[in-house]
C-alpha positions in Angstrom: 65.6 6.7 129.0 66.7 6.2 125.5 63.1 6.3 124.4 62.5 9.6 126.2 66.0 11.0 123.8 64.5 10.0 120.5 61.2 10.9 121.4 62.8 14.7 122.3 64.8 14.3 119.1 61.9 13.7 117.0 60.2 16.7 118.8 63.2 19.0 117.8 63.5 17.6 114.7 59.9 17.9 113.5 59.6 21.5 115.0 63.4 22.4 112.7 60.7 21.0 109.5 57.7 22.8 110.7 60.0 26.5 111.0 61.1 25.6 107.4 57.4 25.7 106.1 57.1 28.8 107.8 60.1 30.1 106.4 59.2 29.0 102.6 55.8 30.7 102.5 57.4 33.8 103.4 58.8 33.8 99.7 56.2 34.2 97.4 55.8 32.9 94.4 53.9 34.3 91.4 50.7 33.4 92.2 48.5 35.1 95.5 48.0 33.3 98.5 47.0 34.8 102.1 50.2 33.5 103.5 52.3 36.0 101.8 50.9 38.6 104.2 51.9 36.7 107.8 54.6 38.4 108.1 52.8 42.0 107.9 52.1 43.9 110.6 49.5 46.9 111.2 49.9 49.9 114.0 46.3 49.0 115.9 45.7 51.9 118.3 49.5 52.2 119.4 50.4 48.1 119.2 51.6 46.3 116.0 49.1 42.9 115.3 49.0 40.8 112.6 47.4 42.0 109.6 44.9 38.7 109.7 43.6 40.5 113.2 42.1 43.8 112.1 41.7 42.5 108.4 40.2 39.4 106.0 42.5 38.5 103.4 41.3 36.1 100.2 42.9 35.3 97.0 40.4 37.2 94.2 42.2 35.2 91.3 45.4 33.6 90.5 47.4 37.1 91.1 45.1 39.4 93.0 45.0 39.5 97.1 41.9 41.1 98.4 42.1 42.9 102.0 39.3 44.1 103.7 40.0 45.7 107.2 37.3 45.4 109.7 37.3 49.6 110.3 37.1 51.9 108.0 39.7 54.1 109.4 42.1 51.1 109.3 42.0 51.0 105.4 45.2 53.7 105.1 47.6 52.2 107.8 46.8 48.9 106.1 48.0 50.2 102.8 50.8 51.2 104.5 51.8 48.8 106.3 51.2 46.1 102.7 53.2 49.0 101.4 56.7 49.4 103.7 56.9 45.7 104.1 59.8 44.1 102.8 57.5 42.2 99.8 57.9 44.2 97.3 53.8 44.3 96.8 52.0 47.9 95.6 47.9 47.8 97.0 45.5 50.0 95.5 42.5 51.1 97.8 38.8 51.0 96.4 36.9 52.3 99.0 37.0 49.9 101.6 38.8 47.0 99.9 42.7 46.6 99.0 43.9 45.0 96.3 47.2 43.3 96.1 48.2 42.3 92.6 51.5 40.1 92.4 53.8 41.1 90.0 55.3 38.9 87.8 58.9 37.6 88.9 61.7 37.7 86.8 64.5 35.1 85.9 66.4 37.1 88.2 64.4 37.5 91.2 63.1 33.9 90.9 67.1 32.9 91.0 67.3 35.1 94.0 64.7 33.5 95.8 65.5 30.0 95.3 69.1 30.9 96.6 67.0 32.4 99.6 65.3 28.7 99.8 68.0 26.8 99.8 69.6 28.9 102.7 66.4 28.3 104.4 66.5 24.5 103.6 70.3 24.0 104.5 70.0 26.2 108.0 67.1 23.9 108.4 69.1 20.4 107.8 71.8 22.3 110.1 69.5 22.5 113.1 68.6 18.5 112.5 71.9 17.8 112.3 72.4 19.8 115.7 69.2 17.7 117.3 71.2 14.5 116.6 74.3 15.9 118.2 72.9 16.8 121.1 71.1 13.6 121.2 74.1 11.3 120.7 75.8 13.1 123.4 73.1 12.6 125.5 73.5 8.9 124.6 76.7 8.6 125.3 76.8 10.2 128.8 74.4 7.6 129.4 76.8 5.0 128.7 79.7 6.8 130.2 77.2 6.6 133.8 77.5 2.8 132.8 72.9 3.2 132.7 73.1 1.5 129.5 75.4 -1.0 127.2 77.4 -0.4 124.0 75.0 -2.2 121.7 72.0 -0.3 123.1 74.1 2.6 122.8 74.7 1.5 119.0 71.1 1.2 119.0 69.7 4.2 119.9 72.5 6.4 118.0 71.6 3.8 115.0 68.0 4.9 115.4 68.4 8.3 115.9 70.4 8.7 112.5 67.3 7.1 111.0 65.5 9.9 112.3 67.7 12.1 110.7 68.0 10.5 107.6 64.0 10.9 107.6 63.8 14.7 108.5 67.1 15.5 106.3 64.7 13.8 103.1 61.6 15.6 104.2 63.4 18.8 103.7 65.2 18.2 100.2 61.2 16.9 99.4 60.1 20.2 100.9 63.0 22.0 98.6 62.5 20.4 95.7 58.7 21.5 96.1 59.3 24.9 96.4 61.6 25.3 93.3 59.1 23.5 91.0 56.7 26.5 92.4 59.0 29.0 91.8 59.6 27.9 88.3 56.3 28.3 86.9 55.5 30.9 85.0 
């Protein structure tokens, strides 16, 4: 039973890390990489996709994103859709290919998005923190229902705190990662 809690917590705990990668590619960073452009999607015959469905996306150099859609006559709601996202990104169209230079960030914006990654960082530690609530609780009904003893309750909330104390470093590491990228000029 207590193996079957930390094994859920580590599951929780691992998927809380995995959303906070997902979160911190969303912010981009000086330099072009396909991820920038999850988050975008295109009007395909009447139902928004992902622009990685109707599209290829490569890097063309350190700032320039190159987006090819697959049909011609997607090449303008592509634009668009690059366009009236929330990135901040300008494409120009040649023919059938996009480009998508990245501007350079300022002090100010890079400031604004490291604020923006430590929120993402600290709502992440929040959510292990919650895991390890939820799975002390769970611990301690066990106890209460007299299934298991105080020192293998001590135990298993001991272990679980090393859990966290893992996950809770992987994040700062995480973090700390993503300000050094920021930084850079």
């Amino acid at each position: 039973m207590i193996n079957d809690i930390k094994k859920d917590a580590e599951s929780r705990m691992k998927k809380s890390v995995d959303a906070l990668h997902g979160n911190l590619n969303k912010i981009r960073t000086g330099r072009a990489h396909s991820s920038i452009l999850d988050a975008v999607t295109v009007d395909y015959y009447g139902s928004q996709v992902p622009l990685n469905q109707v599209a290829n996306i490569n890097t063309e150099d350190a700032r320039t994103l190159s987006v090819v859609p697959w049909e011609q006559s997607m090449v303008p709601k592509v634009e668009k859709a690059i366009m009236t996202s929330d990135l901040g990104l300008n494409p120009s169209t040649a023919g059938n290919n996009i480009r998508v230079p990245m501007p350079m960030l300022t002090e100010e914006t890079r400031k604004g998005y490291i604020k923006q990654a430590r929120q993402e960082a600290e709502n992440a530690r929040v959510a292990v923190r919650n895991v390890r609530r939820d799975a002390n609780g769970d611990v301690k009904a066990l106890l209460k229902e007299k299934e298991i003893t105080e020192d293998e309750q001590r135990q298993a909330e001991d272990a679980i705190q090393k859990l966290t104390d893992k996950y809770i470093a992987e994040i700062d590491k995480t973090l700390e990662l993503k300000e050094q990228d920021l930084m850079q000029i």
